[in-house]
Short mmCIF file of the C-alpha atoms (twelve columns), coordinates in Angstrom:
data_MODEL
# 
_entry.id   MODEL 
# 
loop_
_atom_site.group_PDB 
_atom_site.id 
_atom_site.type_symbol 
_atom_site.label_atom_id 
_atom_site.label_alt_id 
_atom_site.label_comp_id 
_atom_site.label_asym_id 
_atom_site.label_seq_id 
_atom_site.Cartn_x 
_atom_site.Cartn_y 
_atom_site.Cartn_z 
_atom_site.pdbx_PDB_model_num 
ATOM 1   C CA . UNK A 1   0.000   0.000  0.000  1 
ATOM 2   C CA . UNK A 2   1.229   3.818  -0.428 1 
ATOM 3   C CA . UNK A 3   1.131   6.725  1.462  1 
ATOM 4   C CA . UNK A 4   -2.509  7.472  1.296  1 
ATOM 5   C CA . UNK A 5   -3.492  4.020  1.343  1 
ATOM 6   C CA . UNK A 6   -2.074  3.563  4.532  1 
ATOM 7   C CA . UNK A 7   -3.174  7.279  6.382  1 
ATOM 8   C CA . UNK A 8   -6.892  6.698  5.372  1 
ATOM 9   C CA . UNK A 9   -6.299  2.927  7.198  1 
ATOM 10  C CA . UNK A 10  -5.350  4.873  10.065 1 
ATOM 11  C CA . UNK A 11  -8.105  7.504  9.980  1 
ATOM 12  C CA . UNK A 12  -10.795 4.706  9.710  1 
ATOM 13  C CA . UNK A 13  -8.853  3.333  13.035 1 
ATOM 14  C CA . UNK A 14  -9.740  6.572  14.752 1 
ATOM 15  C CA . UNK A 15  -5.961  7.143  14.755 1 
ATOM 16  C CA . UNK A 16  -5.123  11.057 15.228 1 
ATOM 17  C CA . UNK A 17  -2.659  12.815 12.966 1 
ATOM 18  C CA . UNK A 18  -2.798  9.621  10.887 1 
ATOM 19  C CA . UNK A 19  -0.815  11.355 7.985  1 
ATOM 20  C CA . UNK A 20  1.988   11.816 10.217 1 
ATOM 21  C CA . UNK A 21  1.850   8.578  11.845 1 
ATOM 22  C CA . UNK A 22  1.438   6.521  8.042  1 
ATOM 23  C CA . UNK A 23  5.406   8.915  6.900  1 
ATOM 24  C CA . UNK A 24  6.748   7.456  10.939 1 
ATOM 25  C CA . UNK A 25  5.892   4.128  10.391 1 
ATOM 26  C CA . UNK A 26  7.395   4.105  6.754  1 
ATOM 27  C CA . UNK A 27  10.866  5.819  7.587  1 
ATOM 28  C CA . UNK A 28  10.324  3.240  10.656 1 
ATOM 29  C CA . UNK A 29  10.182  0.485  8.045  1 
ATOM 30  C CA . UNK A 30  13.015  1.678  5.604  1 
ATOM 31  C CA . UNK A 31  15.318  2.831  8.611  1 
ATOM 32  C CA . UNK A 32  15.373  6.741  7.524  1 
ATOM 33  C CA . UNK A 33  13.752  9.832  9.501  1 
ATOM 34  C CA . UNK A 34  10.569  11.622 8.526  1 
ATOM 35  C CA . UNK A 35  12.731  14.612 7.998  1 
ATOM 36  C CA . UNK A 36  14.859  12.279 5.021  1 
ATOM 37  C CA . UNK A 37  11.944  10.950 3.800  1 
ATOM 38  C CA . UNK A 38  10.498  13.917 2.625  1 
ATOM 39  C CA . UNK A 39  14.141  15.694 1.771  1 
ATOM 40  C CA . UNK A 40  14.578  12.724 -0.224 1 
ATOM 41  C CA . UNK A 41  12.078  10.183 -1.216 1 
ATOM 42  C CA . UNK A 42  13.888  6.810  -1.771 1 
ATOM 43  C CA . UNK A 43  12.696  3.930  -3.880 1 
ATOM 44  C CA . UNK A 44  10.886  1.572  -1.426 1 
ATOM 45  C CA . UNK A 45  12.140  -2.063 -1.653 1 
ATOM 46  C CA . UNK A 46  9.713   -4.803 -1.637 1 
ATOM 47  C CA . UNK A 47  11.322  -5.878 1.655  1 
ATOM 48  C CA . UNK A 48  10.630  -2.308 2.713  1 
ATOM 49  C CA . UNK A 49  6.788   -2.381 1.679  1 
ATOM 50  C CA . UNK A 50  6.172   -5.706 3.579  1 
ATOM 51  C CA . UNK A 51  7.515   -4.161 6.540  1 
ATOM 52  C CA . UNK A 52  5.634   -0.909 6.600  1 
ATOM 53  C CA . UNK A 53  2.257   -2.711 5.601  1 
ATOM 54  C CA . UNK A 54  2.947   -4.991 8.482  1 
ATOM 55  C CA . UNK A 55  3.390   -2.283 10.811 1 
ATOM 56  C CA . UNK A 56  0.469   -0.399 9.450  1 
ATOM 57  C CA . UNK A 57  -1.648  -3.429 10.297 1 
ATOM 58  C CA . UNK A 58  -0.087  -3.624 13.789 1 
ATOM 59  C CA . UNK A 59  -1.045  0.259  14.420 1 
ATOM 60  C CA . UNK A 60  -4.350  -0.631 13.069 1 
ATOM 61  C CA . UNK A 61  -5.502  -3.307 15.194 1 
ATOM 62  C CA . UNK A 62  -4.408  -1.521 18.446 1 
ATOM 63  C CA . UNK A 63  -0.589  -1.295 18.814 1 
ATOM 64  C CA . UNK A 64  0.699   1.506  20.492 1 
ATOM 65  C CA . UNK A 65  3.160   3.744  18.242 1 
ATOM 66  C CA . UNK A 66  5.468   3.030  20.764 1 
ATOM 67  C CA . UNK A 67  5.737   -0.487 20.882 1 
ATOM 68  C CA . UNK A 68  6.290   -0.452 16.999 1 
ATOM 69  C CA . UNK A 69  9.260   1.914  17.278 1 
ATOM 70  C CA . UNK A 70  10.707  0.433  20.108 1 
ATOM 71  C CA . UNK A 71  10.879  2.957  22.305 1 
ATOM 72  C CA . UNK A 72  8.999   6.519  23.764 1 
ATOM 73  C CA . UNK A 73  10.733  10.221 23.456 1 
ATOM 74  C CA . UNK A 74  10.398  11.428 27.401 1 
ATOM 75  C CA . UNK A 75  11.740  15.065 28.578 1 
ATOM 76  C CA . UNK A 76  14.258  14.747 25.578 1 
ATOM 77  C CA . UNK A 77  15.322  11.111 25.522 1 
ATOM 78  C CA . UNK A 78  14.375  8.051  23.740 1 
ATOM 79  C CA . UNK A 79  13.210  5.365  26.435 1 
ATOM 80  C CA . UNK A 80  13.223  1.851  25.450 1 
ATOM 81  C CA . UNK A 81  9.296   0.199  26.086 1 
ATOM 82  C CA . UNK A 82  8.249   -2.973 25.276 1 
ATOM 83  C CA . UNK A 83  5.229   -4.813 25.516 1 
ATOM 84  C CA . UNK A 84  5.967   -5.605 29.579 1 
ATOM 85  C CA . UNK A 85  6.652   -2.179 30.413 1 
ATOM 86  C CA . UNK A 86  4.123   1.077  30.267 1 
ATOM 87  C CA . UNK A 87  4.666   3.660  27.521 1 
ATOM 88  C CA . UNK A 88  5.414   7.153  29.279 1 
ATOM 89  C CA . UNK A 89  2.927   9.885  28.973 1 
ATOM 90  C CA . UNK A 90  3.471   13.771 29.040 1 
ATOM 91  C CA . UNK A 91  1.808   13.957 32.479 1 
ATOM 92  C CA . UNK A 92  4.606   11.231 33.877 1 
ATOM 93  C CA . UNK A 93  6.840   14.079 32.189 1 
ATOM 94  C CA . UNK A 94  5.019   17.289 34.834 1 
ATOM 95  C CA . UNK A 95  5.422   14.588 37.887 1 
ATOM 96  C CA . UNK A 96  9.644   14.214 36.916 1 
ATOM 97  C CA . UNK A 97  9.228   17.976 37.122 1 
ATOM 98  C CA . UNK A 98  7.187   18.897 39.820 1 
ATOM 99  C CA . UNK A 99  10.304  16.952 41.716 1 
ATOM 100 C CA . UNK A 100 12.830  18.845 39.984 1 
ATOM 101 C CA . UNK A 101 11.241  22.170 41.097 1 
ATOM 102 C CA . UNK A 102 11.306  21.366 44.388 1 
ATOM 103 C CA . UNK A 103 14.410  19.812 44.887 1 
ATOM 104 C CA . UNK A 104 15.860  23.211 43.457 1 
ATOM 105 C CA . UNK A 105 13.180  25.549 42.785 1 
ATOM 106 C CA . UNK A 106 15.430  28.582 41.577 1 
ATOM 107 C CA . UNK A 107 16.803  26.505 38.652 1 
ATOM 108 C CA . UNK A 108 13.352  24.647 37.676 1 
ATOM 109 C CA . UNK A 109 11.407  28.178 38.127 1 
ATOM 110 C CA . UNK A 110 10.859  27.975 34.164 1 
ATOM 111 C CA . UNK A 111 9.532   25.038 32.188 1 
ATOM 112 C CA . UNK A 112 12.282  24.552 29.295 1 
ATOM 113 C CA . UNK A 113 10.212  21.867 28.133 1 
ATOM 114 C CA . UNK A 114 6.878   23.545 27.694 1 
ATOM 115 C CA . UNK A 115 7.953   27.124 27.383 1 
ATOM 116 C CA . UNK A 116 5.695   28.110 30.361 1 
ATOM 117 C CA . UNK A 117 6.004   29.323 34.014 1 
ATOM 118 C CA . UNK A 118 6.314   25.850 35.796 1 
ATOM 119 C CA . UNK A 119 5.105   27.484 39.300 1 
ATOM 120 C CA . UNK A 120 1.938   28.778 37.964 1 
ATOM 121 C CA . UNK A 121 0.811   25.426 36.373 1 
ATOM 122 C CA . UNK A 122 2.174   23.132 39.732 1 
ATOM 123 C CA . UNK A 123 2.568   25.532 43.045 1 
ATOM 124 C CA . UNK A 124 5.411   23.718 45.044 1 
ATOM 125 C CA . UNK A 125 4.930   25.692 48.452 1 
ATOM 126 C CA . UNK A 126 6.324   22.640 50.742 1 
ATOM 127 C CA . UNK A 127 8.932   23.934 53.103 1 
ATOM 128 C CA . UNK A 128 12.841  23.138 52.065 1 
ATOM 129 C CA . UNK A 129 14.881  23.883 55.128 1 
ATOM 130 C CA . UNK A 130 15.978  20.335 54.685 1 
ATOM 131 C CA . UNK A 131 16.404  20.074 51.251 1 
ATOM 132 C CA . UNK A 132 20.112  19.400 50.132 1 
ATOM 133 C CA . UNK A 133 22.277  16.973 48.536 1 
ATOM 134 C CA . UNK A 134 21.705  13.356 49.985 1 
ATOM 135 C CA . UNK A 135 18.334  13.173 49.425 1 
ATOM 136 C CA . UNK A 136 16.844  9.893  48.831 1 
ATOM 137 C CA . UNK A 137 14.128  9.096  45.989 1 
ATOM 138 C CA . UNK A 138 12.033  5.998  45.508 1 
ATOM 139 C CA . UNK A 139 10.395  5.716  42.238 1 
ATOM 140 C CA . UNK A 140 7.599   2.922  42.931 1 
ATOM 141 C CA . UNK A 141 6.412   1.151  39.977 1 
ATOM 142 C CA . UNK A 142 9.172   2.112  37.902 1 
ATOM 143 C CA . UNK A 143 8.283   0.447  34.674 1 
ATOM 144 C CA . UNK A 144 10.718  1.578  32.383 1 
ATOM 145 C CA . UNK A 145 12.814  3.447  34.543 1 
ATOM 146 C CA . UNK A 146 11.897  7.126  33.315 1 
ATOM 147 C CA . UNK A 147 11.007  9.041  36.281 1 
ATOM 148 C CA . UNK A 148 14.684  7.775  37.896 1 
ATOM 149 C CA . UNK A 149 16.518  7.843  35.090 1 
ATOM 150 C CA . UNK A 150 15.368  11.656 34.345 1 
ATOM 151 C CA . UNK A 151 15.831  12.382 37.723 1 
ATOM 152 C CA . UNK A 152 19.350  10.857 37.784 1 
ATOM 153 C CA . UNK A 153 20.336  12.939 35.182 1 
ATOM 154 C CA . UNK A 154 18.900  16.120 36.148 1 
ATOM 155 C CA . UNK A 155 19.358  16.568 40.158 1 
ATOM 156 C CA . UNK A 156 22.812  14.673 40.622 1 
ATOM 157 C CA . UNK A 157 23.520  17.363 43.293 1 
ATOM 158 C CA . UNK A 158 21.001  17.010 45.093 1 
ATOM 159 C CA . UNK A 159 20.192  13.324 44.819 1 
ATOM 160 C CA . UNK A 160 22.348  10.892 46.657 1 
ATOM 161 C CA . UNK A 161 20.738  7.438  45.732 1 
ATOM 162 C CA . UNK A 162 17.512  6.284  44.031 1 
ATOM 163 C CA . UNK A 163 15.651  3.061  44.714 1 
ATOM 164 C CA . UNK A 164 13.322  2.250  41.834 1 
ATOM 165 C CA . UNK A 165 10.646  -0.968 42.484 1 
ATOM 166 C CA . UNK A 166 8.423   -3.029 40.326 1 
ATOM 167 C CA . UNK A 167 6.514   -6.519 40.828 1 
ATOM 168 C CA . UNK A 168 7.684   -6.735 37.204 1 
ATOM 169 C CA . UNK A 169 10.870  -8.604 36.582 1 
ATOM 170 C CA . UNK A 170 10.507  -8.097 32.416 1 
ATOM 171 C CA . UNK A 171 9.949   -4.449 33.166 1 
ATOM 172 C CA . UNK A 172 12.776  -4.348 35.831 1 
ATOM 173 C CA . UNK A 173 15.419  -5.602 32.561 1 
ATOM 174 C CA . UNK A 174 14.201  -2.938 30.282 1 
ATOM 175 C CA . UNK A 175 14.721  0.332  33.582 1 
ATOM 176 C CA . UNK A 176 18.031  -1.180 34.165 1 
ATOM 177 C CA . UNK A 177 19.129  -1.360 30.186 1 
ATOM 178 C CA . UNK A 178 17.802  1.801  29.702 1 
ATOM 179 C CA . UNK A 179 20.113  2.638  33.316 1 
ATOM 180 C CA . UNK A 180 22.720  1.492  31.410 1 
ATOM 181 C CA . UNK A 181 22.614  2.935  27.803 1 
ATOM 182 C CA . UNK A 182 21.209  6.411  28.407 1 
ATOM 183 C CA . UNK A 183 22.781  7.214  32.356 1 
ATOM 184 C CA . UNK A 184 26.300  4.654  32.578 1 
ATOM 185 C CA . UNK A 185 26.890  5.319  29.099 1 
ATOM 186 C CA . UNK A 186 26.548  9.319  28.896 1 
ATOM 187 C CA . UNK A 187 28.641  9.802  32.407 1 
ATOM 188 C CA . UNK A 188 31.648  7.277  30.847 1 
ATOM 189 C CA . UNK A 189 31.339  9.001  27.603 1 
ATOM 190 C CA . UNK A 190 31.594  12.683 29.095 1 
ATOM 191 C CA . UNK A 191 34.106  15.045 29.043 1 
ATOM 192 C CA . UNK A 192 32.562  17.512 31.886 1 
ATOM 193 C CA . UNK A 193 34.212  17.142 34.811 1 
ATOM 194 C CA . UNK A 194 30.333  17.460 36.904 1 
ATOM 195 C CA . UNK A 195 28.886  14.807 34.888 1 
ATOM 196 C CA . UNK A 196 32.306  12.697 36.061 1 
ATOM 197 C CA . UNK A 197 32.231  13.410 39.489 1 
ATOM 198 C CA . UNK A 198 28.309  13.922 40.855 1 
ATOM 199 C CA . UNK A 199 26.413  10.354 39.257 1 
ATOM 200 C CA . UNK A 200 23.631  9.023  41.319 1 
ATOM 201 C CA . UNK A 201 23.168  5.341  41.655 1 
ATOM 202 C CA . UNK A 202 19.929  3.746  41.055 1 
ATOM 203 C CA . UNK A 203 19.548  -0.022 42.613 1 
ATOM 204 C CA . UNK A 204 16.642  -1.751 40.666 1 
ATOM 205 C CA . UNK A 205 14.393  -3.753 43.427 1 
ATOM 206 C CA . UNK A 206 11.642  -6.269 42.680 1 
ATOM 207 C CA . UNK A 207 9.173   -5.353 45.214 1 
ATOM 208 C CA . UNK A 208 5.445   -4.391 45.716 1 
ATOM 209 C CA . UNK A 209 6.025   -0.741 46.295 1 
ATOM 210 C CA . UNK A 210 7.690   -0.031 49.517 1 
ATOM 211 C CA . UNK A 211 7.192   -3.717 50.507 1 
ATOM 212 C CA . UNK A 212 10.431  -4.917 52.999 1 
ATOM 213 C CA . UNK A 213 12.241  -1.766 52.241 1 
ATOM 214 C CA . UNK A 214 13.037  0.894  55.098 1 
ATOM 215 C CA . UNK A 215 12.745  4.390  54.365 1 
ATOM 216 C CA . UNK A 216 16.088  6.264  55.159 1 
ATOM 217 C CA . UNK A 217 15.726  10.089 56.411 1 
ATOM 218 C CA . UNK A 218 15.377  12.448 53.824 1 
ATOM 219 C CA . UNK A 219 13.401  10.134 51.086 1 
ATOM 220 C CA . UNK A 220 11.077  11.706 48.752 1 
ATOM 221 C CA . UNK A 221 8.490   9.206  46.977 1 
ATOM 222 C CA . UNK A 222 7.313   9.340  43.347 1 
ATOM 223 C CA . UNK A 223 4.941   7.447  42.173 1 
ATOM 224 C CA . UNK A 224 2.543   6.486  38.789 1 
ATOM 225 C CA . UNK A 225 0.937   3.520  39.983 1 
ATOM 226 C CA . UNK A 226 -1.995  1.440  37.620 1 
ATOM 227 C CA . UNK A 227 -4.777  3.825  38.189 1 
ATOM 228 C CA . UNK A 228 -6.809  3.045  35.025 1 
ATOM 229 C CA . UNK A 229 -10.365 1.757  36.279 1 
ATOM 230 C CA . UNK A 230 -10.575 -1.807 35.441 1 
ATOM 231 C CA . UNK A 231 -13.394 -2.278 32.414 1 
ATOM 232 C CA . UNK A 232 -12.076 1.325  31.094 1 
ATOM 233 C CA . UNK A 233 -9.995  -0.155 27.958 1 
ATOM 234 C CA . UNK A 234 -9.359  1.357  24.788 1 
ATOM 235 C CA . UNK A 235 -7.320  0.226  22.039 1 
ATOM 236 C CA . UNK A 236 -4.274  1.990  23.165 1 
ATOM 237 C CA . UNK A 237 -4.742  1.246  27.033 1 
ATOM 238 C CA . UNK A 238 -5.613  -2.352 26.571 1 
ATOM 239 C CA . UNK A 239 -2.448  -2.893 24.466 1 
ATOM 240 C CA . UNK A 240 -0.125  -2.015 27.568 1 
ATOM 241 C CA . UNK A 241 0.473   -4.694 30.369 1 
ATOM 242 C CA . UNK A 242 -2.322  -4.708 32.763 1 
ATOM 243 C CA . UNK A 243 -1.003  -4.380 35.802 1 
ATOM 244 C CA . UNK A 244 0.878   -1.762 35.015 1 
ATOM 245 C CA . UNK A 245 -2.152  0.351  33.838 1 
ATOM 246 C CA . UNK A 246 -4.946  -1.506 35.570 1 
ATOM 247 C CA . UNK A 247 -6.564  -1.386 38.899 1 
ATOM 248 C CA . UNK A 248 -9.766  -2.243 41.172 1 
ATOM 249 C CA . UNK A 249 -11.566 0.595  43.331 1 
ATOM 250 C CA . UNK A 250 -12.205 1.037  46.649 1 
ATOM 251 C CA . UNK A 251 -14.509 4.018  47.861 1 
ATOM 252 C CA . UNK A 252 -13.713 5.727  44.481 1 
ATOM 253 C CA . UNK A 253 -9.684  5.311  44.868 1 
ATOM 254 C CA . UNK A 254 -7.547  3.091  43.144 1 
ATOM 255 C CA . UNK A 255 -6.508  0.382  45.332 1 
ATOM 256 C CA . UNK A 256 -2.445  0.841  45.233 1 
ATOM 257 C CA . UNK A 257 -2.589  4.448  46.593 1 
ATOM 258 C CA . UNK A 258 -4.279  3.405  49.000 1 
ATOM 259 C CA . UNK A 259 -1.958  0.404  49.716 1 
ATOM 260 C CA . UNK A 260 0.870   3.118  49.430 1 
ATOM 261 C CA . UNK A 261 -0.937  4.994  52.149 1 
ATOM 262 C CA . UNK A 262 -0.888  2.001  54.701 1 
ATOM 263 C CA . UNK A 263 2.715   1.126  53.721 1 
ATOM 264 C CA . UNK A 264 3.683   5.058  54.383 1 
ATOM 265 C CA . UNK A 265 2.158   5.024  57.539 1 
ATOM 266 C CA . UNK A 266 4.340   2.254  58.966 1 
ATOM 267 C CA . UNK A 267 7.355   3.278  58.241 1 
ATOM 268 C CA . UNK A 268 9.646   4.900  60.811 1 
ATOM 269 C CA . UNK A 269 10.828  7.304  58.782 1 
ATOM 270 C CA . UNK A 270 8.364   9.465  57.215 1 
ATOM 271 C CA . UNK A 271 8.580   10.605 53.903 1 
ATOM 272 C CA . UNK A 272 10.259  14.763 52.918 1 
ATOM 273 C CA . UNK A 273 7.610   14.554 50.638 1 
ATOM 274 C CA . UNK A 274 4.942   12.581 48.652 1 
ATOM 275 C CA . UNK A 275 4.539   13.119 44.028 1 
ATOM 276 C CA . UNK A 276 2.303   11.423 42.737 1 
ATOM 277 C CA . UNK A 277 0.006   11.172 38.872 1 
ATOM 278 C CA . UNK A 278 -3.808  9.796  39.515 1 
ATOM 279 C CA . UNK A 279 -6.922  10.808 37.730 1 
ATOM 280 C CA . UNK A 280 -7.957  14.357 38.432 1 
ATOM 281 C CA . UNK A 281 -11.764 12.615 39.282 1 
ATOM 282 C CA . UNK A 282 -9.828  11.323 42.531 1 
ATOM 283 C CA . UNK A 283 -7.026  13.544 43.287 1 
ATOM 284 C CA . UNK A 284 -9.512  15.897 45.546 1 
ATOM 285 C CA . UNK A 285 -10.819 12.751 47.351 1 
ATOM 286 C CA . UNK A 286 -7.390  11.274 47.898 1 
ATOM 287 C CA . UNK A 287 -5.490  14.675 49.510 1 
ATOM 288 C CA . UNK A 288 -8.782  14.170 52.049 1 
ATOM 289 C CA . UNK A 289 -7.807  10.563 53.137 1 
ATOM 290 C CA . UNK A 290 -3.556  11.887 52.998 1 
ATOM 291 C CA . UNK A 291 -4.028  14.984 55.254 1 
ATOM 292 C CA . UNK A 292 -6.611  12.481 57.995 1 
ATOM 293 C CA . UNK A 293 -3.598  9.847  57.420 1 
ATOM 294 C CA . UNK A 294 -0.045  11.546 57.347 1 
ATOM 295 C CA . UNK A 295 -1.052  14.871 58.145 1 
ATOM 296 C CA . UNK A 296 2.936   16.011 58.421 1 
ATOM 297 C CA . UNK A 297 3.834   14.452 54.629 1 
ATOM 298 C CA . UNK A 298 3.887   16.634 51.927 1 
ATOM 299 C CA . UNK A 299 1.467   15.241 49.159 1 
ATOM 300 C CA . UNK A 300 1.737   16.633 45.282 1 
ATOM 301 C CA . UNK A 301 -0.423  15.361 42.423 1 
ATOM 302 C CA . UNK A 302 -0.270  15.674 39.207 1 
ATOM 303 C CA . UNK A 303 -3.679  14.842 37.845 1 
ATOM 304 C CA . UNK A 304 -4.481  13.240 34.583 1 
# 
């Protein structure tokens, strides 16, 4: 099939910006960019057409863009997904941020990313007396190690170690590979002396949340746990591993924030601060239960 063949395909699948998606999934097929495709149309092999009309089918019948390419673009890098892990949204993107601003709010005061003034869109008032280098982050529910890997990168002076957990072992192998070709591999490759010296280790746990671990002082928690009502599926949603993306209800909140409240409250150590993404429909009702709960943790959400 050609060009148009393929972008009406998509439009009958209900697939936005299908022209744009049917001139991806071809340079995807004949290894080029968009951007060389339509500098330079080449001659498409019949190795080449198999390929894209396979992968046009693929994107037809439900498969996330992502999954076909291999990976997901997230605050400027390419993260590898697969079909174990979840594919990164833009909101995931405001959570890594609304960390970032606190952890130094002078630096973060603008959003380079978005162009827009971060503190009007997220107000971070939470006090930061103690906030300094050798703070402590746990992403729970990793999945493809984004939020620790961005974080890693971003706040290596302020960050001393981060602790990233999944119940997913297949999901725990692609955070650690992308550990290891987007964070190892930039700080050997670097000539700056700061990227040398300040690198933050991330340990990889298999775990259900903060299950057997022991919160140090001066841990922050970030969190996008499965929040997706179960029954809710669309083509793209159902695609993505369900228990990743999935979740029951219990009096109108999904069931691991509230598991993450109960594990909170036992620890010894209570938490600098709490960032979390959930539906906007239960962010409201879920600060309630936090400030009756852990009155003296900081809770942000980033609602979807």
């Amino acid at each position: 099939m050609n060009l148009l063949e393929a972008s009406h395909l998509l439009q009958k699948a209900k697939i936005k910006q299908a022209e744009q998606e049917a001139l991806d999934l071809l340079a995807l097929a004949n290894g080029h960019s968009r951007a060389q495709l339509l500098l330079r149309p080449p001659k498409i092999s019949t190795a080449t057409q198999k390929k894209f009309n396979l992968l046009i089918k693929k994107r037809v019948q439900g498969v996330p863009f992502a999954y076909l390419a291999g990976f997901q673009p997230f605050l400027g890098l390419n993260f590898l997904v697969t079909k174990d892990t979840l594919i990164p949204r833009p909101a995931t993107e405001d959570l890594v941020l609304a960390v970032e601003k606190y952890l130094s709010p002078v630096r973060n005061n603008i959003d380079s990313t978005r162009g827009n003034n971060y503190s009007s869109k997220h107000q971070i008032y939470a006090k930061r007396n103690n906030i300094s280098n050798g703070i402590n982050i746990f992403d729970l529910g990793t999945g493809s190690g984004c939020i620790a890997i961005s974080l890693a990168l971003d706040c290596p002076d302020k960050i001393k170690s981060i602790i990233a957990t999944d119940i997913s072992i297949p999901a725990l192998k692609i955070a650690k590979k992308n550990y290891q070709l987007l964070a190892l591999k930039l700080w050997a490759n670097s000539h700056e002396l700061a990227h040398r010296e300040k690198r933050t280790t991330i340990t990889f746990k298999k775990t259900d949340l903060l299950k057997n671990i022991t919160l140090p002082p001066k841990a922050i928690i970030v969190a996008n746990l499965p929040y997706v009502k179960l029954g809710r599926a669309d083509k793209e949603t159902s695609a993505q591993p369900k228990n990743a993306i999935f979740c029951e209800y219990k009096n109108g909140l999904p069931v691991p924030y509230l598991k993450l409240i109960n594990q909170i409250k036992k620890q010894k150590n209570q938490p600098l601060a709490v960032f979390l993404e959930m539906p906007k429909i239960c962010s409201q009702k879920y600060q309630i239960l936090w400030r009756a709960t852990l009155p003296t943790v900081p809770i942000f959400i980033i609602s979807t």
